[in-house]
C-alpha angles and dihedrals in degrees: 000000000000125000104261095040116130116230110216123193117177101211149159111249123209098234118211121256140042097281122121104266126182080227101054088054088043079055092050093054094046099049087056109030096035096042100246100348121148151189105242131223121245082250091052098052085052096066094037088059092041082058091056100044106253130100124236103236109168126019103193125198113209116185087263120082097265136077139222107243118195122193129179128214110253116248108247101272103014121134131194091196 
């Protein structure tokens, strides 16, 4: 990957709150069906993509359930602590 590529991932994102969501019953299916798989937060794939050495830079709703999600390789030494 060069330096200036852009890593996309289309996703589901967990949104915050209480309220019925397409992603929390995906998460249900995953954590049984999958054996312990899950939907992930938009704080969760930050630091997944933090991890992995990459900042999450757009997180993009489309009028289906998932979600564009833009990450950016991080520059050699560059924290986000």
């Amino acid at each position: 990957m060069t330096d200036h590529a852009r890593l996309l991932v289309i996703e589901s994102i967990v949104p915050t709150g209480n309220q019925p969501h397409f992603s929390k019953f995906m998460d249900m299916n995953m954590l049984v069906l999958n054996h312990g798989g899950r939907e992930r937060t938009e704080s969760e794939y930050r630091s997944l993509f933090h991890a992995a050495g990459f900042r999450l830079t757009h997180s993009i709703k489309t009028p289906s359930p998932l979600n564009l999600i833009e990450g950016i390789r991080i520059a050699e030494g560059f924290s986000l602590n």
